[in-house]
C-alpha positions as CSV (number, residue, x, y, z in Angstrom):
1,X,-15.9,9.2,-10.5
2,X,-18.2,9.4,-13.3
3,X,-15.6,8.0,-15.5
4,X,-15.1,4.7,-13.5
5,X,-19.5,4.5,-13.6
6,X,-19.4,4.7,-17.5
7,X,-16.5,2.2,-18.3
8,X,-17.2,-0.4,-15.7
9,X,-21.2,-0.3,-17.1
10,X,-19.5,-0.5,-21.1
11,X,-16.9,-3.4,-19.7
12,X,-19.5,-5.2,-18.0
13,X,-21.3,-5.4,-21.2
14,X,-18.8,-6.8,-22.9
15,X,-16.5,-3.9,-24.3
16,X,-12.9,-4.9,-23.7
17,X,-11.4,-1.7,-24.4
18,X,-13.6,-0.1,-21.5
19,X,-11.8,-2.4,-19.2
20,X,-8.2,-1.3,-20.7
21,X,-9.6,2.0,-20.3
22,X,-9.6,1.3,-16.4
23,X,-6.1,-0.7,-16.3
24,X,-4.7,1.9,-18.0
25,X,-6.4,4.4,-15.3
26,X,-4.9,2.1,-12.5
27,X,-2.1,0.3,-13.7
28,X,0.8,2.5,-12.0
29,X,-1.3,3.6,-8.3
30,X,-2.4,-0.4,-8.0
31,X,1.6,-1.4,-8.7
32,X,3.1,1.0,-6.6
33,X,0.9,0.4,-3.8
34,X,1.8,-3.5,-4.2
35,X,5.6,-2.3,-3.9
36,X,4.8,-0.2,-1.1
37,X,3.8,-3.7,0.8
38,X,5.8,-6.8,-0.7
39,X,9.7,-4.4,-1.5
40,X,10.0,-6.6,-4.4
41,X,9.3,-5.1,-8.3
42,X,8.8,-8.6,-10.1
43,X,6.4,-9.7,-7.2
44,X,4.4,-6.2,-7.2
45,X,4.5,-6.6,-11.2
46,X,2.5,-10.2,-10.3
47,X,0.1,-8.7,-8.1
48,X,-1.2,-5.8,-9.9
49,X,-1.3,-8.2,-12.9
50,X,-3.2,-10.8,-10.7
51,X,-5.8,-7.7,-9.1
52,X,-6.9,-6.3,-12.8
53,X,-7.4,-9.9,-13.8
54,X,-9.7,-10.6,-10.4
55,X,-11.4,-7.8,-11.6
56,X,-11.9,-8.7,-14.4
57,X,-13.3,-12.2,-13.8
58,X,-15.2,-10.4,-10.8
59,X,-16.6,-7.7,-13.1
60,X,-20.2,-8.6,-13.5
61,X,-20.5,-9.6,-9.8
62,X,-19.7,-5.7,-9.0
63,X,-22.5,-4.5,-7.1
64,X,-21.2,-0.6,-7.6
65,X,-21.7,-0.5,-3.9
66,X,-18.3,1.2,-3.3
67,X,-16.3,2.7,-5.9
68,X,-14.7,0.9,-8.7
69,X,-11.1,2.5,-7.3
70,X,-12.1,1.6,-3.6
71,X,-13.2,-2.3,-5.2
72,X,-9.8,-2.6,-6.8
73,X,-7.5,-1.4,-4.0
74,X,-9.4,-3.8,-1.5
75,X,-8.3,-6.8,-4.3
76,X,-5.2,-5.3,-4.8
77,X,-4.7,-5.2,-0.6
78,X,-5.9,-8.9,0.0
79,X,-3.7,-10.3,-2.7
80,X,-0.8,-8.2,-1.3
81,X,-1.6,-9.6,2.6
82,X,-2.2,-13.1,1.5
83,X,1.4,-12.9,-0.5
84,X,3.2,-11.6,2.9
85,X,1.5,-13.7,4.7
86,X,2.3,-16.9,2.5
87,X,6.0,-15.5,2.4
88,X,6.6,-15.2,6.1
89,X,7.6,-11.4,5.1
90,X,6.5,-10.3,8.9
91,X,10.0,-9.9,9.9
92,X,12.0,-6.9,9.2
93,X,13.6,-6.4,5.5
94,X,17.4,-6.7,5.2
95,X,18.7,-3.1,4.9
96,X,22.1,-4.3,3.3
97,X,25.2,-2.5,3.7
98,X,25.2,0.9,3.4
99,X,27.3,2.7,0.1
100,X,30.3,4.6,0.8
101,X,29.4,8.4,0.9
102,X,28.8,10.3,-2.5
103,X,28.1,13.5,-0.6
104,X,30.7,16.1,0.3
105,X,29.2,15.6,4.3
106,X,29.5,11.9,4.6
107,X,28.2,12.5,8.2
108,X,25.1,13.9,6.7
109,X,24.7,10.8,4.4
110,X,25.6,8.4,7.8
111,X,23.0,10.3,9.4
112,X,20.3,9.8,7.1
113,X,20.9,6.0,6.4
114,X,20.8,5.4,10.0
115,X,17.2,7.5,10.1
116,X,15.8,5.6,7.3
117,X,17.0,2.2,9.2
118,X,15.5,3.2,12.0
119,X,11.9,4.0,9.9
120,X,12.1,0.9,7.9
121,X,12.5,-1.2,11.6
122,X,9.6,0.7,12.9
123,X,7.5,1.3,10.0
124,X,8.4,-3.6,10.4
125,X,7.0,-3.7,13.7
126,X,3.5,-1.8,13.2
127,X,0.2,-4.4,12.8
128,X,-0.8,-5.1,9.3
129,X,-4.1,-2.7,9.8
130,X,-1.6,-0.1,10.8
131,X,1.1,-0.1,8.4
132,X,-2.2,-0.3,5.6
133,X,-4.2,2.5,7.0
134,X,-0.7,4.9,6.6
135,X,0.3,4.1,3.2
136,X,-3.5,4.7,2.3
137,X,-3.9,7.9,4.2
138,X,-0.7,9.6,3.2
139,X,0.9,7.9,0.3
140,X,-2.7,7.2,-1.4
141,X,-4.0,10.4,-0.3
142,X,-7.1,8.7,0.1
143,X,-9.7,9.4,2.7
144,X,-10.6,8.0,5.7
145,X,-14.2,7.0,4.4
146,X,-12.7,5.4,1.3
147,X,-9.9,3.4,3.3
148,X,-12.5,2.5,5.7
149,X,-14.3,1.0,2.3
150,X,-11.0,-0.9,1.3
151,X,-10.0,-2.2,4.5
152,X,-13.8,-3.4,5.6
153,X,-13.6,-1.4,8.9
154,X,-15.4,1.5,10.0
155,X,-14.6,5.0,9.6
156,X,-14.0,5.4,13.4
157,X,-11.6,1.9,13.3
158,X,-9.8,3.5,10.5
159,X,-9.3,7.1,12.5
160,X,-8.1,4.7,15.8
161,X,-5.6,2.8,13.4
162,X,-4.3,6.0,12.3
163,X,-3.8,7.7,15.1
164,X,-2.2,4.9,17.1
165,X,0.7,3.6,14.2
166,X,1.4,8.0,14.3
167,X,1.7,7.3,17.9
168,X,3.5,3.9,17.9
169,X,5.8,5.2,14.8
170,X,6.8,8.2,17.0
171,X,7.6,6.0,20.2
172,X,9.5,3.7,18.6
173,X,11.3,6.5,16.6
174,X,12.3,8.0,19.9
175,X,13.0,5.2,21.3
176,X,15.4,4.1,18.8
177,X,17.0,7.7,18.9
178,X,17.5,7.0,22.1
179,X,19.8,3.9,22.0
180,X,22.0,5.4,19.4
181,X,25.5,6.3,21.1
């Protein structure tokens, strides 16, 4: 990203508007991936506020050794695990009650509550590196060399946690299919 080079070189130096260049550039991926982790707007709001202004701060420290993208989703991924962390949000999130049905196939709409349920209580129960590496690979759309960048692992470690939360997500999925009456 050639783009990134320029403006964090012009921001480094000083030029403000290079760095609202970037937020600008980031702003919505860095606050949606936040949501992605902590479910709450006002808290993702916080974070992504709290990862352009580490970057900031951290700005002339940047080595340029990864990419300025692959620098800020790694803040943006620490603050988001120190926040769950700090707010004992290991457990599974409340699903609430369920709306009555605004479909004309109410069975349909039971049907697909109960199949999100039983995601949200899997997608709960897979590690930390896990649950990470699948919201980077598919809902990022990054690659496996630039997760591996975020996350501090390998490429081959990223690759292994990939493949095994498919495989755990899909056990547990059956499994819960399983139990249903």
């Amino acid at each position: 990203m050639g783009g990134d080079d320029r403006l964090v070189e012009r921001a480094r130096a000083g030029d403000e508007e290079a760095f609202e260049d970037l937020v600008r550039r980031y702003e919505k991926p860095i606050y949606y991936l936040a949501l992605r982790f902590v479910k709450e707007e006002q808290a993702a709001a916080d974070l992504a506020q709290t990862a352009f202004l580490k970057a900031y701060e951290g700005l002339r420290g940047f080595r340029g050794q990864a990419s300025f993208k692959t620098w800020l989703y790694r803040i943006a991924m620490n603050l988001c695990k120190n926040y769950l962390r700090d707010q004992g949000k290991k457990k599974v999130e409340s699903l609430g009650e369920m709306d009555p049905p605004s479909t004309a196939n109410p069975l349909r709409e039971l049907i697909e509550h109960e199949s999100q349920a039983l995601l949200a209580r899997a997608w709960a129960r897979l590690p930390e590196k896990q649950r990470m590496t699948v919201v980077l690979k598919v809902q990022e759309g990054m690659k496996y060399r630039e997760i591996a960048a975020v996350m501090g692992s390998s490429v081959g470690t990223i690759k292994a946690n990939f493949h095994h939360a498919c495989t755990r997500l899909k056990a547990m999925l059956q499994e819960g299919r399983n139990e249903m009456p």
